[in-house]
N, C-alpha and C positions, 0 to 999 in steps of 0.2 A: 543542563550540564554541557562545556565546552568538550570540542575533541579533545584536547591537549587535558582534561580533567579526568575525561574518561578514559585515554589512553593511561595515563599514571594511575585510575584505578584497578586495572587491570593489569597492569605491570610490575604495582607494588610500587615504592619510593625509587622514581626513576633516576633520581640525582643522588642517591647513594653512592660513595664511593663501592668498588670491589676491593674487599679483602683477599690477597691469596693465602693459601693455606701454608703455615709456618711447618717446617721438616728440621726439629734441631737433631734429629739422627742422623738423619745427612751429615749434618757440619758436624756431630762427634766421629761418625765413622770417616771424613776425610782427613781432621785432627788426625784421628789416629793411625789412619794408615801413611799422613806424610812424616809422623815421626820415628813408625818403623825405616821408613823411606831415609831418611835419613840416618838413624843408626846403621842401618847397610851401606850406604856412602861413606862412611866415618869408618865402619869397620877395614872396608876394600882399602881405602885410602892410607887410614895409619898402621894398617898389620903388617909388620915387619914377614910376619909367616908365611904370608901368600906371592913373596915374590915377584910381584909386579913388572919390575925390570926382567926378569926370567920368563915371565909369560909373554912379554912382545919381543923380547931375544928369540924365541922358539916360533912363534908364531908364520913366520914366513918361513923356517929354515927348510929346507930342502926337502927332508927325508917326512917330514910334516905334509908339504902340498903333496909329494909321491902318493902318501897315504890317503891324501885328500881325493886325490883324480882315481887311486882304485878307489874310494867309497861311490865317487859318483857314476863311476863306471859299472859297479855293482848293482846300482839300485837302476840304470836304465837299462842294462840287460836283464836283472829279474824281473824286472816289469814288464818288459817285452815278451819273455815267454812264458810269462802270468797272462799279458789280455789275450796273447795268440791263441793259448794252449784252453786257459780259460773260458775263451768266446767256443770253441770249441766242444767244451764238454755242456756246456750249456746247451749249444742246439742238439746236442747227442741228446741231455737229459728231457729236452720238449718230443723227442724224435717220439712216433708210436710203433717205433720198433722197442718191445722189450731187451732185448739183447744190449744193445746200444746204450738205454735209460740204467740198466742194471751194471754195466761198464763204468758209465760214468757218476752213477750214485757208488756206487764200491772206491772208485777214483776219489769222489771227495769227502766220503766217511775215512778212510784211509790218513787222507795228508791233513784234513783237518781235524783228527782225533789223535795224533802222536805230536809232540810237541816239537816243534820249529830246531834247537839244539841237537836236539837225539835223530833228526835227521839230517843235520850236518853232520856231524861224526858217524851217521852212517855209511853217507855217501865218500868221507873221507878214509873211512876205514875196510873199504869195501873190496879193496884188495886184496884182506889177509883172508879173506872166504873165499873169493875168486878171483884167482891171480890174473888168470889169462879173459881176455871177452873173443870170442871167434865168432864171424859171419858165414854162413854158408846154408846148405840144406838142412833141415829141420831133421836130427835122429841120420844124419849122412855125413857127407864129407865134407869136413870145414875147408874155406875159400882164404880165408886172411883171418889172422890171431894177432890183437894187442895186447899189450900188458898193460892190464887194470891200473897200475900206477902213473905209467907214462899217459895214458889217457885221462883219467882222472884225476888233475891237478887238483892243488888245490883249490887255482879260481873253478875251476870245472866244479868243483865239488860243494861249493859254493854257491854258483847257479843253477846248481839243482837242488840245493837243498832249497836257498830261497825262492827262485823258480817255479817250482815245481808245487812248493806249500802254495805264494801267494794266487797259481791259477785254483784250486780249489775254494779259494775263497772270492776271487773273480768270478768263476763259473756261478756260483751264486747272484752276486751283480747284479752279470749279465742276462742271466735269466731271468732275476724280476723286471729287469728295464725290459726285455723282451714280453712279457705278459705285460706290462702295461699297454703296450699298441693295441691300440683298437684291431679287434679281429676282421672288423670287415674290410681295413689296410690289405690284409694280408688272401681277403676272399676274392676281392677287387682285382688282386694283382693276378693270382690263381686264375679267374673268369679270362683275362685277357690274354691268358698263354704263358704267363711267367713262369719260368722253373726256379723250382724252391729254394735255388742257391741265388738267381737274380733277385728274390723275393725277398729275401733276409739282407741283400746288400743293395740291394736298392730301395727298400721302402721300410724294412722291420729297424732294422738297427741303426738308421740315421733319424728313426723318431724316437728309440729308446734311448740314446744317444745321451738326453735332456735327463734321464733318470741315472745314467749308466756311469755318467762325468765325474758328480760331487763325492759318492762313497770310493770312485778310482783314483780322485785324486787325491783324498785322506790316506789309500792304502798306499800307494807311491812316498807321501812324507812317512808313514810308518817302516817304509822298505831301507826307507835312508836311514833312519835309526837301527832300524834290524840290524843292517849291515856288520852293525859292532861286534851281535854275535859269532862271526867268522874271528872273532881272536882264538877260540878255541881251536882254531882247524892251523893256527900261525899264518894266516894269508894276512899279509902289511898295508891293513885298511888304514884307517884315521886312528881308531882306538888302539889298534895292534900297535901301531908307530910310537904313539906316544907311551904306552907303556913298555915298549923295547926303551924308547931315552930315558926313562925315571927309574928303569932297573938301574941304570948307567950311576946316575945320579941321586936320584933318591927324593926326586923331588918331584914328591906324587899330587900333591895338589896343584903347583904351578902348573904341569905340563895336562892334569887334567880339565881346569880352567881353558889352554888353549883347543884342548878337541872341543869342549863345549861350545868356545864361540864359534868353532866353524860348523858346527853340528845346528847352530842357531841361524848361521847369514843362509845355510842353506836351506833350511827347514825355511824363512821367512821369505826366503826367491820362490820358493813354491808352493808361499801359502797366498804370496801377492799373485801369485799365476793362475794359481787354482782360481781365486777373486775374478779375475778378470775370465777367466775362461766360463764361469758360471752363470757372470752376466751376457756375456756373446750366448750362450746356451738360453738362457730365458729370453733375452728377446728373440732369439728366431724360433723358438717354439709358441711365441705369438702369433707366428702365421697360420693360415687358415688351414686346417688336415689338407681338406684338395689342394689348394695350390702344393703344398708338399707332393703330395702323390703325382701331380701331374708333370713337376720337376723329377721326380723318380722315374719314370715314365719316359724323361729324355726330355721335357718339354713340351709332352703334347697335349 
């Protein structure tokens, strides 16, 4: 028996073509979603109802971008004292002081068991229970009295309602991206003299960092959406704007197509950000634990 016989015996009929396998699912389910695809084309295009020329009349109008720049103003200062306050009750809830863990699990049973709305109108309505806020001694003599109202605007009341909710669910995160670090990170750092606050910012949370990014950046685009719900409190976000113009007019679909698409260019800027920000994160957590630590370290 030749090689070339006994290789085809073993191989089976070598000069068979390959078949590949036929998927007519495929090709009915892409039929059919290009002709819903197109019925939505057809419908945007000929409905006299949806006002098309109205929705790119409004689109750039003034009082529209105002409402734009408070949305995106909202959702980077709630974020902001979402990771501060957050990263915050996190190390509280690892701490082995009781006190502290008990602080900050009450802190985020609290803001994450009443609903997100009911704590904007609380914070907005928080002046008709106490009018005045005073600073001074504790059961003594007050130093300086605001009025609850002139303090708590309504963006004020706003960033703490979202604020305040999104650190509670940050401090979660954060915390698991923090138990993920290998302990001996953090026993290494201890052995060498570090204090627990060098410890956590130089070595714990630039490796949880890689865990702590992809669910912060999902809550960040949820925050932008949130935002809308401040029409309740009348603070002239995106959504407040456009429905103060469709009170005017009455053209509720048009001018709510316009929030939508800016609800979408910015939802999709930082869903391309988040992308990129997750592969800069996965590659440099290919490096090796020590070299990490020894850069935390200063380099050494």
């Amino acid at each position: 028996m030749t090689t070339d016989t006994a290789t085809q015996t073993e191989t089976g009929h070598a000069d068979e073509p390959i078949v590949r396998l036929r998927h007519p699912g495929r090709w009915v389910a892409a039929a059919v979603l290009l002709v819903l695809a197109a019925m939505f084309v057809n419908f945007v295009v000929t409905s006299p109802q949806l006002r098309l020329d109205l929705v790119w009349g409004y689109l750039f109008e003034k009082s529209v971008m105002r409402g734009l720049v408070m949305t995106i103003e909202l959702t980077a200062v709630a974020m902001a004292v979402g990771i501060v306050l957050g990263t915050i009750l996190a190390v509280m809830r690892l701490s082995e002081n009781p006190l502290l863990r008990g602080a900050a699990s009450g802190y985020i049973g609290l803001f994450r068991g009443t609903p997100i709305l009911v704590q904007l109108l609380f914070w907005f309505f928080l002046g008709t229970v106490l009018p005045q806020i005073s600073l001074g001694i504790p059961f003594g003599p007050e130093a300086v009295t605001f009025s609850t109202n002139t303090l708590i605007s309504p963006f004020a009341a706003a960033i703490l309602g979202l604020g305040l909710n999104e650190s509670a669910y940050m401090a979660e995160i954060v915390r698991a991206g923090i138990t993920s670090v290998d302990k001996g990170q953090t026993e290494a750092a201890e052995a060498l003299g570090m204090s627990p606050w060098i410890n956590y910012r130089r070595v714990v949370l630039p490796q949880a960092a890689r865990i702590i990014v992809p669910p912060a950046a999902n809550d960040t685009i949820s925050m932008l959406k949130l935002t809308s719900l401040c029409l309740v409190i009348g603070l002239p976000e995106l959504t407040t704007t456009v429905q103060l113009i469709y009170g005017r007019n009455f053209q509720q679909i048009p001018l709510l197509i316009v929030a939508s698409i800016w609800y979408l260019v910015l939802t999709t800027i930082l869903t391309l950000l988040q992308t990129r920000l997750e592969r800069r994160m996965a590659r440099s957590s290919a490096a090796m634990p020590a070299k990490r630590f020894r850069l935390a370290l200063g380099g050494r």
